[in-house]
C-alpha positions, 0 to 999 in steps of 0.5 A: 830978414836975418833972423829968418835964415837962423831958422830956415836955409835960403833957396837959391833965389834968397842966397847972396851971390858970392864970387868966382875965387876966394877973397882971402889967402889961406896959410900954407901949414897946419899949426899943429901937424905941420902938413900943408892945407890944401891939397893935392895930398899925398897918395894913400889919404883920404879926405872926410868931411864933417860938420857938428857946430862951431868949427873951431872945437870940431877941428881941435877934436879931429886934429888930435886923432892919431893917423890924421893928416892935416885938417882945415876948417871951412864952409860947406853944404849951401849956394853962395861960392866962396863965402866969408865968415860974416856972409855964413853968419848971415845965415844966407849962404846955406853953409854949416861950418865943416871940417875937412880931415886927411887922414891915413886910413891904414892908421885911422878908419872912416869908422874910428872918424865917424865915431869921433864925430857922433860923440863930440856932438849932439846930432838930434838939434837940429839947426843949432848946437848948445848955445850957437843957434843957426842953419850955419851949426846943423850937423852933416856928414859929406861923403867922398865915395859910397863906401863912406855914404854907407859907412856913416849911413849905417853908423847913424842908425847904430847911433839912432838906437843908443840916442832914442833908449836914452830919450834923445829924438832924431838925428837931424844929421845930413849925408850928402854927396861932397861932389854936390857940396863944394867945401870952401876954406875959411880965413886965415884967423879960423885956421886951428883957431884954439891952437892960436887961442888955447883958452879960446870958446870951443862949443862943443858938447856932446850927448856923453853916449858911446856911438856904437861903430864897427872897424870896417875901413872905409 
């Protein structure tokens, strides 16, 4: 059974249950920035969220881009309300491991992000990434508003045409609404892991292509 939502994501019927509110605390600062986790943020940032395999080499990678704000790492794009680490593992609770980026867009675009995210992965795996395999490791993008929706749409295309002359296949990347896609904080211990644990796995591993993104602010 386990085995069987690696390869494929739970209906609603199939997903656990979850729970009304989170079973764990998530810590107040980022380890890095300094800047609080949890919203509400400051007036003038903006949030985008991003999931290319394991979340802990994903939110080093965003974290050291100038003009972001904080960054957490969590689960969303699945069913199960308020999921654990070892429920997403499951493979029943339609999660992929995210990160949510805050970010000044009047030091970093929506565009520079995209590209960030495009380069530090490869889009075209599907439900895995290297060597993790699973529906939690498949690529997304959800969107904060339809300026993002058409920025990351368009960005996707540019990238489709550097990764199919290079014989790369499709993107499998999703793009979704993040109002349909509750983004849920992960523990404690997930939190700017490879700031804790610098020698820690950080899993990424990218196509080593240039994802061709404009400089539109979105």
């Amino acid at each position: 059974m386990l085995y069987t939502f690696k390869s494929r994501l739970p209906s609603p019927d199939e997903a656990l249950p979850g729970r009304a509110e989170l079973p764990f605390e998530v810590p107040a600062r980022h380890t890095v920035l300094g800047n609080p986790l949890l919203g509400p943020y400051p007036e003038g940032l903006a949030v985008a969220d991003f999931a290319l395999g394991c979340f802990w080499g994903a939110e080093r990678r965003f974290w050291q881009t100038p003009g972001v704000w904080t960054t957490l790492v969590g689960y969303q794009g699945g069913i199960t309300a308020h999921p654990t680490y070892e429920e997403v593992c499951s493979g029943m609770t339609g999660h992929t491991e995210a990160v949510r980026v805050v970010f000044d867009p009047a030091v970093v675009s929506y565009a520079d992000l995209l590209k960030v995210f495009w380069e530090s992965h490869d889009p075209t795996q599907g439900f895995r990434q290297g060597n993790d395999v699973g529906t939690q490791y498949r690529s997304a993008i959800h969107t904060h508003s339809d300026a993002q929706a058409a920025a990351a749409e368009e960005s996707k295309a540019a990238y489709q045409k550097v990764l199919s002359s290079s014989g790369y296949g499709a993107i499998t990347t999703e793009i979704l609404p993040a109002a349909d896609r509750p983004f849920y904080p992960a523990e404690d211990y997930h939190q700017q892991y490879l700031d804790k644990n610098p020698a820690g796995y950080c899993g990424l591993g990218g196509t080593g292509l240039s994802c061709p993104v404009g400089v539109a602010r979105a």
